[in-house]
N, C-alpha and C positions, 0 to 999 in steps of 0.2 A: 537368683535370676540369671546370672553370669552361668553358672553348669548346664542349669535349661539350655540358653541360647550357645553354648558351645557342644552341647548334644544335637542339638540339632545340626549345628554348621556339621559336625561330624557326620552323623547320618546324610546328607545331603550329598558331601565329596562320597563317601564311601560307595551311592546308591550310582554315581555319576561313574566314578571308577569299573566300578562292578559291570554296567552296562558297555564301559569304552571295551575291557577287558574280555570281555563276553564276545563281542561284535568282532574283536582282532583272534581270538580262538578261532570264532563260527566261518570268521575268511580263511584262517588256516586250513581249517578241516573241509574244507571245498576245493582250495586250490590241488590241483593237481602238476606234477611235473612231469612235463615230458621229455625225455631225455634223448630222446630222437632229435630234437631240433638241432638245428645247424649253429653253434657262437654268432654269427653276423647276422641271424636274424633277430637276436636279441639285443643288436647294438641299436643305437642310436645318435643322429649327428643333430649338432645345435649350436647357439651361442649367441654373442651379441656384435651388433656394429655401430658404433657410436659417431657421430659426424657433429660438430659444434663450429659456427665461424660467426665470427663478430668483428665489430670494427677494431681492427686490429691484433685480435684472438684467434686461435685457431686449436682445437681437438677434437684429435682421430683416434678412434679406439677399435680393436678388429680383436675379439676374444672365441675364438673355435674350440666347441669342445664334445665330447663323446661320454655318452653315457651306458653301462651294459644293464637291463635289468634282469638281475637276481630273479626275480620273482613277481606278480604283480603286486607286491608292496613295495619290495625295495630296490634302489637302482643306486648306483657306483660309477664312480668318472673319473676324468680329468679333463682338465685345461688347460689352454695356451693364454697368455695378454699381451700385446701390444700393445702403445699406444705415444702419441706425442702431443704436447703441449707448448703450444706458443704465444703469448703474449710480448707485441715487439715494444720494443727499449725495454723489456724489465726481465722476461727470462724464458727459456725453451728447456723442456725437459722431456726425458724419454724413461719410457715403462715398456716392461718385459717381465716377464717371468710364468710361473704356472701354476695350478691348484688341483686340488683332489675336492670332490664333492661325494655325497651321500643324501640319494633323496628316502622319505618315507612316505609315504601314500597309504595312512588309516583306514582311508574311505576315497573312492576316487576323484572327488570332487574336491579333496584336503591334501596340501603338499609342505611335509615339512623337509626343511633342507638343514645342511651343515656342513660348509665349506670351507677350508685350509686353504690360503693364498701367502703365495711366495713371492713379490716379487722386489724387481732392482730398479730403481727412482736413480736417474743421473739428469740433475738439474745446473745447470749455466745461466747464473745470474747477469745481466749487463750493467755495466756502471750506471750509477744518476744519485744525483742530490747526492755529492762530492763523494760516494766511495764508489772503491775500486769493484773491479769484474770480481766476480770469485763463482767456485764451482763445489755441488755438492753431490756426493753420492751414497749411497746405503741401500741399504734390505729392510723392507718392510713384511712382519707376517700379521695376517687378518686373520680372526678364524669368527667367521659371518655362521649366524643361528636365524633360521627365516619359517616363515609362513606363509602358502600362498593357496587362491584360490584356484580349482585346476578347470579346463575344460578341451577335452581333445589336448594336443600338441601344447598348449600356450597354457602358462601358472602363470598369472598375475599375483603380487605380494610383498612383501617387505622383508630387508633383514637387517641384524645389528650385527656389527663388529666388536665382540665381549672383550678383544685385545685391543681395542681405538685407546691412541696416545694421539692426540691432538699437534702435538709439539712433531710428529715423525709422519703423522699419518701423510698417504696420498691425497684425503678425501679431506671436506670440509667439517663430517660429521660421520659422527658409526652409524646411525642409522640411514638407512636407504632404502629403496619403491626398487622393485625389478622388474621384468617382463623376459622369461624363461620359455623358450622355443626349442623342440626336439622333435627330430621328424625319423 
């Protein structure tokens, strides 16, 4: 009963395969390249701006970044991060750094990504509950693997950090909701 039911799972991936395979052929053999075009019309600008304040909180995030596309499947980039964090009496911290991405667009409506993040965390803890000030700094790299849905300019989606260490990370958790703008 077990060979049955794993003949089948097999059949079923292979016939799913077969069609994804097929479909990323039949885009290929359509696209054309025009080699006429100019570099800067296949650029693209985007990125995010983050704004949080609360009582006594404060985070600001400004991430710009440019993407070229390859082709209408695939697109290539980079990024900038800023950003600052302050919580008063307990600590202020500052992000910088940059990353390379890579999107893939199967189908136009389907956006997978894979982005490499570098950056440098310098946090300044303040004294409380009897110890002293101290200060901490390092390098964080992320490398985020995502999925999103696309429409026009804007991919809504999710992605995970396959390098999340808890103990070092910037973030609370590897996974994370994005909202991806390129115009």
């Amino acid at each position: 009963m077990n060979k049955i039911h794993f003949s089948i799972d097999c059949r079923y991936y292979f016939v799913i395969l077969t069609v994804f395979f097929s479909s990323y052929s039949f885009a290929q053999q359509n696209y054309v390249i025009d080699n006429s075009s100019h570099f800067w019309d296949k650029v693209q600008f985007g990125g995010g701006l983050g704004l949080g304040f609360g009582s006594g909180y404060t985070d600001i995030s400004v991430m710009p970044s440019a993407i070229y596309n390859v082709n209408e499947i695939v697109a290539v980039g980079v990024g900038l991060q800023f950003g600052y964090l302050n919580s008063r009496d307990y600590y202020e911290s500052y992000v910088y750094g940059g990353s390379l991405i890579t999107l893939v667009n199967p189908i136009p409506e389907i956006q997978l990504s894979a982005e490499l993040e570098q950056v440098r965390i310098d946090t300044r803890y303040e004294s409380n509950f009897n110890r002293p000030s101290y200060s901490d700094s390092y390098w964080n790299t992320a490398l985020y693997l995502g999925a999103g849905y696309r429409t026009g300019s804007v991919t809504i989606g999710a992605r995970y950090d396959v390098l999340y260490n808890p103990n070092k990370s910037l973030y609370g958790s590897g996974f994370m909701p994005f909202v991806r703008v390129y115009f």
